[in-house]
The first five atom37 places (N, CA, C, CB, O) and aatype in JSON, in Angstrom:
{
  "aatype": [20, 20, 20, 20, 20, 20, 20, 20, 20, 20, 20, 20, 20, 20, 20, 20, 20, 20, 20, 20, 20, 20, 20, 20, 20, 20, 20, 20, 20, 20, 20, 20, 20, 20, 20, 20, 20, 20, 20, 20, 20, 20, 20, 20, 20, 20, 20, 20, 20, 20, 20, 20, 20, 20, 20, 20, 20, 20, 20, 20, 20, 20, 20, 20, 20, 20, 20, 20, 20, 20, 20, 20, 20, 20, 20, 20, 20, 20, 20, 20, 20, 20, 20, 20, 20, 20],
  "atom_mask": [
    [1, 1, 1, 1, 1],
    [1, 1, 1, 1, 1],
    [1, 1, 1, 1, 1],
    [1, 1, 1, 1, 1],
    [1, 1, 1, 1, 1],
    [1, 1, 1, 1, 1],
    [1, 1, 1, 1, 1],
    [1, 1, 1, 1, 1],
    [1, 1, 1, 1, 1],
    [1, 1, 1, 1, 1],
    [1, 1, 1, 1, 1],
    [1, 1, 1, 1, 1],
    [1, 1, 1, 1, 1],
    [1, 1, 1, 1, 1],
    [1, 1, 1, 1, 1],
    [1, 1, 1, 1, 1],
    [1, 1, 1, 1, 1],
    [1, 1, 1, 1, 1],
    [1, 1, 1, 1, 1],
    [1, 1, 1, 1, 1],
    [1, 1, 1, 1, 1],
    [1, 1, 1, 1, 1],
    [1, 1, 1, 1, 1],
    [1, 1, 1, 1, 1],
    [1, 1, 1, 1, 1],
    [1, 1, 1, 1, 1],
    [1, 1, 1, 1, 1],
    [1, 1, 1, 1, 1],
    [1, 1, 1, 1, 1],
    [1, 1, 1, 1, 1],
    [1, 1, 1, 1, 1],
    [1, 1, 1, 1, 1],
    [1, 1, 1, 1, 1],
    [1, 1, 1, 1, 1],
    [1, 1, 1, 1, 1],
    [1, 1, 1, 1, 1],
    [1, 1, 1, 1, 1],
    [1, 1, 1, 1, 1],
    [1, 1, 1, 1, 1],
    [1, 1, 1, 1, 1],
    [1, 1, 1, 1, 1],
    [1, 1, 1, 1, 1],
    [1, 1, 1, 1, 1],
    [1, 1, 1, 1, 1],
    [1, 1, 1, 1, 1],
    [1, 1, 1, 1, 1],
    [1, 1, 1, 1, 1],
    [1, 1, 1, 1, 1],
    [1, 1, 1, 1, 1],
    [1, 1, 1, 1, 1],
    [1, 1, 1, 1, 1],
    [1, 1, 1, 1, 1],
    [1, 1, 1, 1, 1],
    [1, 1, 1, 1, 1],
    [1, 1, 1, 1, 1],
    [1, 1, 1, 1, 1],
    [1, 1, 1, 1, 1],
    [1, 1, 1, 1, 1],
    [1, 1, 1, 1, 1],
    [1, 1, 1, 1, 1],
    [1, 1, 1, 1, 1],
    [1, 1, 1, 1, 1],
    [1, 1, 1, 1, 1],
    [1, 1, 1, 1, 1],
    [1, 1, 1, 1, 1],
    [1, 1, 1, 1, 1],
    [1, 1, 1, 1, 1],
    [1, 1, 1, 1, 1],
    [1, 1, 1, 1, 1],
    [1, 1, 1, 1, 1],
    [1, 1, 1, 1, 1],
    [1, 1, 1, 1, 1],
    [1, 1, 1, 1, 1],
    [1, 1, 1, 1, 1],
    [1, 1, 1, 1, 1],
    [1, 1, 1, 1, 1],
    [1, 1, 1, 1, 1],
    [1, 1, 1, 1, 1],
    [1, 1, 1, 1, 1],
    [1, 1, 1, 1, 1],
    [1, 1, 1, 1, 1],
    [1, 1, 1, 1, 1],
    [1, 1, 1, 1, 1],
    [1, 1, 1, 1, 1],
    [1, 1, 1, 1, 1],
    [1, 1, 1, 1, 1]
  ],
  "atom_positions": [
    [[116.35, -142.08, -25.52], [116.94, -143.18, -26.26], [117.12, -142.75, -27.71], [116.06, -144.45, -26.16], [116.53, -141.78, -28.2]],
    [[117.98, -143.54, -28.37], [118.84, -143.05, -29.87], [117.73, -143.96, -30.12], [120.8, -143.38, -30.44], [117.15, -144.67, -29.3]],
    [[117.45, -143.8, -31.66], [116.26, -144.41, -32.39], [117.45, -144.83, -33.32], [114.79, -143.38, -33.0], [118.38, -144.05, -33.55]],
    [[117.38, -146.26, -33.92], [118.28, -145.93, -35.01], [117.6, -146.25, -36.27], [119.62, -146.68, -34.91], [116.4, -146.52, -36.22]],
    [[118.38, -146.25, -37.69], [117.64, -145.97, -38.87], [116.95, -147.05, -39.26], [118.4, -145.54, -39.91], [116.32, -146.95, -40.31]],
    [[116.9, -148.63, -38.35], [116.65, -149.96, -38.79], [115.19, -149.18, -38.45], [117.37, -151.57, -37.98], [114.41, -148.94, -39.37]],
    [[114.86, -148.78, -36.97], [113.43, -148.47, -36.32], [112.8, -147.54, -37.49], [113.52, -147.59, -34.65], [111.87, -147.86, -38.23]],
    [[113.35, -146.59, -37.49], [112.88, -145.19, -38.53], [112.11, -146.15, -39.59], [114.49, -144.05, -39.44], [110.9, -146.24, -39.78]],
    [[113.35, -146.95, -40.33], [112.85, -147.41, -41.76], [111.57, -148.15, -41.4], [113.97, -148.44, -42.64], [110.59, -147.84, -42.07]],
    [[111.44, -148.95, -40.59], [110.26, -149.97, -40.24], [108.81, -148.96, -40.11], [110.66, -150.88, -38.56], [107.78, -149.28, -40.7]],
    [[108.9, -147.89, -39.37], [108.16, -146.72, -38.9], [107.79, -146.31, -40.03], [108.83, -145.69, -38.11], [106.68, -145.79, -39.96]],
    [[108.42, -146.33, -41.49], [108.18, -145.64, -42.6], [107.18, -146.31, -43.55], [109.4, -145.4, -43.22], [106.25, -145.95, -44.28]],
    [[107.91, -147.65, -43.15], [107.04, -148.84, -43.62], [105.44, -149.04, -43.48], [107.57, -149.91, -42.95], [104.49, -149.36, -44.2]],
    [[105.73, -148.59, -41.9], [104.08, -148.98, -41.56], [103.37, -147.63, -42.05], [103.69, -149.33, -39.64], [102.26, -147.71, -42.58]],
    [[103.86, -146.64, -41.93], [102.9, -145.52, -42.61], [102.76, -145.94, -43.91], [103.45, -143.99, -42.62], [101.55, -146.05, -44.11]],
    [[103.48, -146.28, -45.06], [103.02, -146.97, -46.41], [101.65, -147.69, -46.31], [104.1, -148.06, -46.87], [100.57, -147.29, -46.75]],
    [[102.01, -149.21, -45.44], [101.22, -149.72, -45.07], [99.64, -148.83, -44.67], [101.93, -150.34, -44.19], [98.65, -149.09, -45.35]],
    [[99.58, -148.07, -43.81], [98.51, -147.09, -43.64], [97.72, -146.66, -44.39], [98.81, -146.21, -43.32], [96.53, -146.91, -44.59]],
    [[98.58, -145.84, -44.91], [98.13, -145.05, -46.92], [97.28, -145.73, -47.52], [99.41, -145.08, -48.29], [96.27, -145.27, -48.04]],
    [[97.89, -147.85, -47.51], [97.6, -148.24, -48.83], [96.59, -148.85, -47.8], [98.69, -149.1, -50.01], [95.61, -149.12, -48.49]],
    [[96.4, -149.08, -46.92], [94.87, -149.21, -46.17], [93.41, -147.91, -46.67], [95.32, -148.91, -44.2], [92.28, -147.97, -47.14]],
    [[94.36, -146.87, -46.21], [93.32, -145.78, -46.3], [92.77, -145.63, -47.96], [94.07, -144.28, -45.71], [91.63, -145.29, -48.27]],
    [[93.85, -145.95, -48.87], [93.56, -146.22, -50.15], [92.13, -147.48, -50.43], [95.08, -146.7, -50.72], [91.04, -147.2, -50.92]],
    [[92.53, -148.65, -50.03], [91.4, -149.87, -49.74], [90.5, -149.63, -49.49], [91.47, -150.71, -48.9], [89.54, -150.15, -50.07]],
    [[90.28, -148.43, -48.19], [88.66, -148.23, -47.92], [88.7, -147.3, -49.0], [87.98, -147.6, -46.31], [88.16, -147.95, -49.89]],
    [[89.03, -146.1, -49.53], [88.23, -145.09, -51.13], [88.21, -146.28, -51.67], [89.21, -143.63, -52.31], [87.23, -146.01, -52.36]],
    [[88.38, -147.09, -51.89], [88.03, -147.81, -53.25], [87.2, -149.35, -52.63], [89.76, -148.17, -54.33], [87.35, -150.46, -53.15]],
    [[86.36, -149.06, -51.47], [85.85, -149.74, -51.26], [86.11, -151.35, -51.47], [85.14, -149.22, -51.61], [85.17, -152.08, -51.78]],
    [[87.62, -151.95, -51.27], [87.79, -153.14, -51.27], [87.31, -154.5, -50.31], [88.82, -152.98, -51.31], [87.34, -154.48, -49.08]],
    [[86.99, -155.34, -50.89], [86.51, -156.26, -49.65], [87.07, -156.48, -48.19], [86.55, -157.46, -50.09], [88.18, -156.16, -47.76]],
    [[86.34, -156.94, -47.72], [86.38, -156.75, -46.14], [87.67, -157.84, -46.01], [84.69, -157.24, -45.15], [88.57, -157.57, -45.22]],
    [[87.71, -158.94, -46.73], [88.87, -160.05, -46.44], [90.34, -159.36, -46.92], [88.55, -161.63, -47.42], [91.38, -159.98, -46.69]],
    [[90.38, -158.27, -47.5], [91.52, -158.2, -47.89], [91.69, -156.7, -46.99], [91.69, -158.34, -49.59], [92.87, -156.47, -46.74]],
    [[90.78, -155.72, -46.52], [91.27, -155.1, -45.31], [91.46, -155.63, -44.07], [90.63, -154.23, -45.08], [92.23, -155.18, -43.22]],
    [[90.85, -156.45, -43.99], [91.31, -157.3, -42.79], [92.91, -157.73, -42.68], [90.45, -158.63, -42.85], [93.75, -157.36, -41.87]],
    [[92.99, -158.53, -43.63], [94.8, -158.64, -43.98], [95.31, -158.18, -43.66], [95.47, -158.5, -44.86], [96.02, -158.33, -42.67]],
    [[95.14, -156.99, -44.69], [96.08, -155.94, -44.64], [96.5, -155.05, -42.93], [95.36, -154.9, -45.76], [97.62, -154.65, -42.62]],
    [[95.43, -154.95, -42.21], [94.96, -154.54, -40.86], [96.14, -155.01, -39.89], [93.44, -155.24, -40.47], [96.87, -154.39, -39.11]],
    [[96.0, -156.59, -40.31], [96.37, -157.44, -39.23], [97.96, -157.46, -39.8], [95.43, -159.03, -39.1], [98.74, -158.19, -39.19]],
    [[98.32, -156.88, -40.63], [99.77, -156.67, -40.84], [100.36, -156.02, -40.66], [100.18, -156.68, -41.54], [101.58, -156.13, -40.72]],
    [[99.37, -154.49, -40.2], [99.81, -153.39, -40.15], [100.07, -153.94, -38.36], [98.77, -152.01, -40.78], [100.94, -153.36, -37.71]],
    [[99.49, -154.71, -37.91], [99.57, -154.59, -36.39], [100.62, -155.33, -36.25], [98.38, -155.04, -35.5], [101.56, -154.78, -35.67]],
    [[100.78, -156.6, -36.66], [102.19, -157.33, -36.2], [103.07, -156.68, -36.3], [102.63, -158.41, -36.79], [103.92, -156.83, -35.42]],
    [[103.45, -155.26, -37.77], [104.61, -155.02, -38.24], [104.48, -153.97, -36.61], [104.82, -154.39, -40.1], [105.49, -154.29, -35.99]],
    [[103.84, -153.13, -35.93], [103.8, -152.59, -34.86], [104.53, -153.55, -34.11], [102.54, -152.23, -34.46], [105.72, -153.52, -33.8]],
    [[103.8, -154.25, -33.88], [104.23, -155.64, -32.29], [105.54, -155.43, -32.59], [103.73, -157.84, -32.33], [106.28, -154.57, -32.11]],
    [[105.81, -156.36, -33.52], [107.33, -156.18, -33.9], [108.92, -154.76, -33.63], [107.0, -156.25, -35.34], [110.11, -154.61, -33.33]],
    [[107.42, -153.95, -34.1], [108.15, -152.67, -33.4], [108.86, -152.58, -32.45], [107.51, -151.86, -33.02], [110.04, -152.57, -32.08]],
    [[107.54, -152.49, -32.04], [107.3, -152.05, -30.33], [108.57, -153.31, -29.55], [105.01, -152.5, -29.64], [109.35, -153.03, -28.63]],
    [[108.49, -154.25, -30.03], [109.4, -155.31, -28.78], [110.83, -154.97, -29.52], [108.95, -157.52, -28.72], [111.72, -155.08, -28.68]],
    [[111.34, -154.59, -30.82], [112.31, -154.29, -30.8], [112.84, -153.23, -30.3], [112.49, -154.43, -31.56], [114.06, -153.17, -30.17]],
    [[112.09, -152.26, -29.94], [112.51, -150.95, -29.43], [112.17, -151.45, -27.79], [111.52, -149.43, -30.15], [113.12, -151.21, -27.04]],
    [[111.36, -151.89, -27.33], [112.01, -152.12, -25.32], [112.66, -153.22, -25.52], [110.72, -152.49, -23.74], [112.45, -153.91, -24.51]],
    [[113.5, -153.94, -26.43], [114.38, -154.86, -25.97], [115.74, -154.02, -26.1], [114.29, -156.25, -26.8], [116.69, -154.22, -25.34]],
    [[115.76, -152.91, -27.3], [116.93, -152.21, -27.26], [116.92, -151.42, -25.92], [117.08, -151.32, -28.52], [117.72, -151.62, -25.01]],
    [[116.06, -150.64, -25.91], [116.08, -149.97, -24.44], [116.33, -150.98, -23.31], [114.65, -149.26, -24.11], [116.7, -150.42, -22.28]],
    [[116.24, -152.09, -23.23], [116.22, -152.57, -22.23], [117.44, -153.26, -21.79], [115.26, -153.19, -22.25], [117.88, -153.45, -20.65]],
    [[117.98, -153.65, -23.16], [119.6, -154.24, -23.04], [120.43, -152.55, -22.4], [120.4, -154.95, -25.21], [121.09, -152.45, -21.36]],
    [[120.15, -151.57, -23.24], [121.14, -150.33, -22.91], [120.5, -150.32, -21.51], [121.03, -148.71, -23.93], [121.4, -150.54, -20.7]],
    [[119.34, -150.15, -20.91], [119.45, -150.1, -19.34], [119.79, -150.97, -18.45], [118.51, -149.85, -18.85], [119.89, -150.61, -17.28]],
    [[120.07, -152.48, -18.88], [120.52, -153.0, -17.82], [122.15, -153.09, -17.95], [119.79, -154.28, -17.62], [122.76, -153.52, -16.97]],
    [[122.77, -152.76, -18.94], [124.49, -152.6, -18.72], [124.39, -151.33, -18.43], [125.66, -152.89, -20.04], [125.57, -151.05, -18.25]],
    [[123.48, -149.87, -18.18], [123.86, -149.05, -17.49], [123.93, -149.65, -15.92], [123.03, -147.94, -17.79], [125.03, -149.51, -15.38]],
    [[122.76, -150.36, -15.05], [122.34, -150.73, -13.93], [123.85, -151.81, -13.82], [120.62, -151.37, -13.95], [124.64, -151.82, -12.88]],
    [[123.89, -152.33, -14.61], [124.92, -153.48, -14.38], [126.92, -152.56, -13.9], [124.86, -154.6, -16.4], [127.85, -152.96, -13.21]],
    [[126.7, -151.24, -14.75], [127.93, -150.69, -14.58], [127.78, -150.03, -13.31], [128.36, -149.83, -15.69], [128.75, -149.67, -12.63]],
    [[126.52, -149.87, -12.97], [126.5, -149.21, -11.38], [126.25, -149.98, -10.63], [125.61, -148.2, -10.99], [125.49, -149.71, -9.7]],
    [[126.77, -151.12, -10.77], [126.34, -152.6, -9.72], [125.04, -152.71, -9.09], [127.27, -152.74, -8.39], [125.06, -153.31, -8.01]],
    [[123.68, -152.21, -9.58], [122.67, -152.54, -9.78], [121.58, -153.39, -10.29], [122.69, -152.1, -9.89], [121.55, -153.69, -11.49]],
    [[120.59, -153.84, -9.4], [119.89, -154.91, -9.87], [119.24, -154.25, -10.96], [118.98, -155.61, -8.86], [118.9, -153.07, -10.98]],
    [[119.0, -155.64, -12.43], [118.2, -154.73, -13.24], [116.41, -155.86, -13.08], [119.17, -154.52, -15.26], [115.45, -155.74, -13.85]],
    [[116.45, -156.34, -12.49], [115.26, -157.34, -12.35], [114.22, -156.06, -12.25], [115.3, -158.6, -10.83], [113.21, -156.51, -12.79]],
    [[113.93, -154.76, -11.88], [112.89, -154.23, -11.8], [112.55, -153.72, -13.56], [113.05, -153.14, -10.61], [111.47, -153.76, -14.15]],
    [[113.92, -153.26, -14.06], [113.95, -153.08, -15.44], [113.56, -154.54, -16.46], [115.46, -152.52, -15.68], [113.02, -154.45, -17.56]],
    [[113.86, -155.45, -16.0], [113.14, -156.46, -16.63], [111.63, -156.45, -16.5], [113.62, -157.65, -16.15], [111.1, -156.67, -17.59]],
    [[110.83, -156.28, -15.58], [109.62, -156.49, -15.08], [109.2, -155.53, -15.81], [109.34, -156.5, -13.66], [108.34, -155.78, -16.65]],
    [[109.63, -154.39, -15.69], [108.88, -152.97, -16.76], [108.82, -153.29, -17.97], [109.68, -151.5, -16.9], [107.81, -153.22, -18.67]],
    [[110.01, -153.7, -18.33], [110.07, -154.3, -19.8], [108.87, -155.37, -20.12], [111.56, -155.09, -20.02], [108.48, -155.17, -21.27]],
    [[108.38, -156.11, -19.7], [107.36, -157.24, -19.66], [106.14, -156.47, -19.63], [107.47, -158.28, -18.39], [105.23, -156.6, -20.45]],
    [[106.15, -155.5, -18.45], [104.86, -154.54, -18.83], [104.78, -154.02, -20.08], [104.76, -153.37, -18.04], [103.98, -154.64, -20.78]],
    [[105.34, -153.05, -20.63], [105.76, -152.66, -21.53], [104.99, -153.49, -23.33], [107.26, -152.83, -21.04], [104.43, -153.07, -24.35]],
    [[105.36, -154.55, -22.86], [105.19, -155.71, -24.05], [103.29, -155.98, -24.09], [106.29, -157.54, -23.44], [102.45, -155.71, -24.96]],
    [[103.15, -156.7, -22.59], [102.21, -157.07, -22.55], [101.08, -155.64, -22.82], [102.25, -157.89, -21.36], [100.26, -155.77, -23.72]],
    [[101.09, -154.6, -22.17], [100.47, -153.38, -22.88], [100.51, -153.36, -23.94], [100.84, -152.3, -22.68], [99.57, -153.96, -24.47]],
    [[101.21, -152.92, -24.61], [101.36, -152.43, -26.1], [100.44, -153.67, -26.6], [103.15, -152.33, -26.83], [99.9, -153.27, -27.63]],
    [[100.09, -154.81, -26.36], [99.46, -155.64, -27.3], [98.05, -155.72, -26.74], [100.19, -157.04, -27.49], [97.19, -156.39, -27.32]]
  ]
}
């Protein structure tokens, strides 16, 4: 699958995000504000993650759809997919 530059940039994002975590613990910041920060770094993931198998998942079912194929199994993976990652 093509990655495109919306994913990349987001991907770039969360490594920032990372840094300025790994920065928080050297400087020993309170626990309420790594926590935050933590739990932002994970949604901005979630977020990821379902935008990238929904793109994959639209491009595989108009491939399945151009080969007059059911894509209901590609839906179901896709759902796996989601529910894992979280």
């Amino acid at each position: 699958m093509i990655y495109d530059k919306k994913i990349t940039n987001r991907m770039k994002r969360i490594e920032g995000q990372l840094r300025g975590l790994l920065k928080m613990l050297d400087e020993e910041k309170e626990c309420r504000e790594v926590v935050t920060q933590l739990s932002a770094v994970r949604n901005a993931l979630d977020r990821t993650a379902a935008l990238i198998v929904s793109s994959n998942l639209e491009q595989c079912i108009r491939e399945q759809e151009d080969k007059g194929e059911s894509s209901e199994d590609l839906i179901q993976e896709a759902v796996d997919l989601l529910v894992r990652s979280r």
